[in-house]
C-alpha positions in Angstrom: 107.4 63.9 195.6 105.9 62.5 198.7 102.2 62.2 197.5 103.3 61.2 194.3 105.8 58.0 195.5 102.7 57.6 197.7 100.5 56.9 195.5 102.7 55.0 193.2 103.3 52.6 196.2 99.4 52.4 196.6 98.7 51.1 193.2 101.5 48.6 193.3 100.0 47.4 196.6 96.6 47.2 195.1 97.3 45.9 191.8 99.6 43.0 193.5 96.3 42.2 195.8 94.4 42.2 192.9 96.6 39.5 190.9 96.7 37.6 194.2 93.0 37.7 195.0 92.6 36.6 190.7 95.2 33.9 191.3 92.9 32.0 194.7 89.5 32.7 192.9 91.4 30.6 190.1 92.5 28.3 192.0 89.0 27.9 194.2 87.2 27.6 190.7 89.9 24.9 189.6 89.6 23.0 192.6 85.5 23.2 192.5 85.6 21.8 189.2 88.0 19.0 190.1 85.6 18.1 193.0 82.7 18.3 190.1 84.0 16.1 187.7 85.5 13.7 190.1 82.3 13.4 191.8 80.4 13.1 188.1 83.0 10.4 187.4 82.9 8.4 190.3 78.3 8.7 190.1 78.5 7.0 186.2 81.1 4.5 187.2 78.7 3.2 190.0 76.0 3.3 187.4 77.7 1.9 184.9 78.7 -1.1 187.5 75.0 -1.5 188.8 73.8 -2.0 185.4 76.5 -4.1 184.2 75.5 -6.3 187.3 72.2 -6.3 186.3 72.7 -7.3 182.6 74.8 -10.0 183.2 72.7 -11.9 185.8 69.5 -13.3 184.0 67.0 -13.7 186.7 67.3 -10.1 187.6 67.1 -9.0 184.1 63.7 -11.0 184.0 62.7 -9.4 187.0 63.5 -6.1 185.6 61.4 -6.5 182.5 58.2 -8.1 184.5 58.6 -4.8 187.4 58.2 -2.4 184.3 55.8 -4.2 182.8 53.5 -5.0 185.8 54.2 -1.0 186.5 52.9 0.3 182.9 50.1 -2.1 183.0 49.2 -0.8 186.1 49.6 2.9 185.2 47.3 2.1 182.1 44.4 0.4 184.4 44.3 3.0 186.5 44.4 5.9 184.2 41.1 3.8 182.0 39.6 3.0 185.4 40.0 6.7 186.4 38.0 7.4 182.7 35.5 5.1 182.9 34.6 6.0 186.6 34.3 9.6 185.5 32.4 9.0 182.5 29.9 6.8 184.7 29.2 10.0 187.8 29.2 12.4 184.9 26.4 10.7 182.9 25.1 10.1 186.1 25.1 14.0 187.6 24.9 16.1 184.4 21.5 15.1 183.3 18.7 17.3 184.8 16.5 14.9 186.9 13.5 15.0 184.4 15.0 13.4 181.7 16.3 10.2 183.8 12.7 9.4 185.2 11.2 9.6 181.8 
């Protein structure tokens, strides 16, 4: 009778730390994801905010536009500058030296 109530008491005891230790993983994941969305909320509204800002004034919108553009132009010139100067030391290296005397 002894080992029996014993190990009924056991599994109680175990099962009630089980439902406990469920219950704060819960409550550790719900808090996580509180933290998460708050901080995913608060991230978009200062977006949101900056861009607004930056819509609504005109000379910084202008700025904006002449930044991206002066940035793709000089993205473009590079990349052909890059190709032509390749082009140029590879016509210049990958002929054998007889043909570029005659």
């Amino acid at each position: 009778a002894y080992i029996k109530a014993k190990a009924t008491w056991t599994a109680r005891t175990e099962r009630s730390s089980q439902d406990l230790k469920l219950s704060e993983l819960k409550e550790r994941g719900k808090a996580t994801r509180d933290a998460a969305i708050e901080a995913i909320q608060e991230s978009f509204s200062t977006l949101g905010n900056g861009v607004k800002t930056l819509l609504s004034d005109e000379k910084r919108c202008i700025a904006l536009c002449a930044v991206c553009t002066a940035g793709a132009l000089g993205i473009f010139a590079a990349r052909h500058a890059t190709r032509i100067a390749a082009n140029y030391v590879q016509a210049r290296l990958a002929r054998p030296a007889l043909v570029r005397e005659t």
